[in-house]
Every structure is written in C-alpha cells, then in structure tokens.
C-alpha positions in Angstrom: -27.2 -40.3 12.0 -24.0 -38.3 11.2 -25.9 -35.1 10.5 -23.1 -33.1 8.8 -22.7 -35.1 6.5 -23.9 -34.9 2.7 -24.5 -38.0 2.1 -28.1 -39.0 1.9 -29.3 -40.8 4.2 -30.3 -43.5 2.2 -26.6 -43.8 1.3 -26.1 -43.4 5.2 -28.7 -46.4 5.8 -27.4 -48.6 2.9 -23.6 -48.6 4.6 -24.6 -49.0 8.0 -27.2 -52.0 7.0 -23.8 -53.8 4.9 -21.6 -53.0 8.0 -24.5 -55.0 10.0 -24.2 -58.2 8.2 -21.0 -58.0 7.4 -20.4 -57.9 11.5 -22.8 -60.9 11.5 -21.1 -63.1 9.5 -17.7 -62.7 11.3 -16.8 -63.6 14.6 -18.9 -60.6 15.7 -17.0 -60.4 19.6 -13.1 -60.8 19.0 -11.1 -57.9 18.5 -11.1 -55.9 14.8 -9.9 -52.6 15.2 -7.4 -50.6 17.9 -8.7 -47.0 18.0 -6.7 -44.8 20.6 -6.1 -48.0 22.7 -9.5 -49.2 22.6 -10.1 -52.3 21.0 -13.3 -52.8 18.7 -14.9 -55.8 18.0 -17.2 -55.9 14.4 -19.6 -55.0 16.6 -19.2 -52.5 18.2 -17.8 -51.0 15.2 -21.4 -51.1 13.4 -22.3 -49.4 16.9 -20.4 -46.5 16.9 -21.2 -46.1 12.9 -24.8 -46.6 13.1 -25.2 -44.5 16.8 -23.3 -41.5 15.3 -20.6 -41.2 17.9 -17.2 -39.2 17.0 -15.4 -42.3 15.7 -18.5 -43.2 13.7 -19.2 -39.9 12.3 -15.4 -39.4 11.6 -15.5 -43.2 9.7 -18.5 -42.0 7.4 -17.1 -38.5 6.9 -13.8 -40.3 5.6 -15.7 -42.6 3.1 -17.6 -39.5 1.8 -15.1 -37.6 1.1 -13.2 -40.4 -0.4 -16.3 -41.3 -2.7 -16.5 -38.1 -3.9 -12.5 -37.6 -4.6 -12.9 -40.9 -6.2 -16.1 -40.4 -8.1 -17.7 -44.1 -6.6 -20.8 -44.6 -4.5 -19.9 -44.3 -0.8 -21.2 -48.4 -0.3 -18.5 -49.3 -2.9 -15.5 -47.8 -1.0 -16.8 -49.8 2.1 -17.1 -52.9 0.4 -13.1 -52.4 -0.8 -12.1 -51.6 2.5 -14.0 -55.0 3.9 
C-alpha cells in the first residue's frame, strides 16, 4: 500500500479500514466522486485507496501532507473531509 509514502502503515491501515465502513454505511453503488470523467461510487473509492492505484496513492499522499502541514493525525483529516 502506497509505498512512498511516510506514513506508517498502521496510519495507512487505520484510514483505509474508516474509508471501509464509512463506504458501508452509505449507499455503497451510486455515484460519489467525478475523477477525470470517471464516476466513483464509495466503493470503488475504498478500492482504489486500499489497492494503491495512482488516484489512491495521490488521495493518501494529499492527506499526509496535509496532516503534517496541519500538525493532526492523517485519520482526523479524513474524518473532516467525510
């Protein structure tokens, strides 16, 4: 998972498991995010995040470096933005 990353990967692992039951207690299959004219559902969006694909890695490199501008725990900066 997201290897170039400096997060831990228990801070990698505590995100991803919050993005995967947050996705389960939405309406996991309709559409939640446009990306480059692809349309994500919550889903899929824990997919790419949790199988390390460009749009996943580039999502957890954003919330690092936001987590260490803002001086928070990376989990907290996902719970804002959910």
């Amino acid at each position: 998972m997201a290897r170039d990353l400096k997060m831990d990967d228990a801070a990698v692992t505590e995100i991803v498991e919050y993005l995967r039951r947050w996705a389960a207690g939405t309406a996991n299959d309709r559409p939640f995010l446009v990306l480059m004219g692809r349309t994500l559902t919550p889903e899929e969006f824990v997919n790419e995040v949790e199988n390390d694909t460009p749009f996943g890695s580039s999502f957890l490199r954003y919330i690092e470096e936001q987590a260490r501008r803002c001086h928070v725990r990376p989990l907290s900066l996902v719970y804002q933005a959910i």
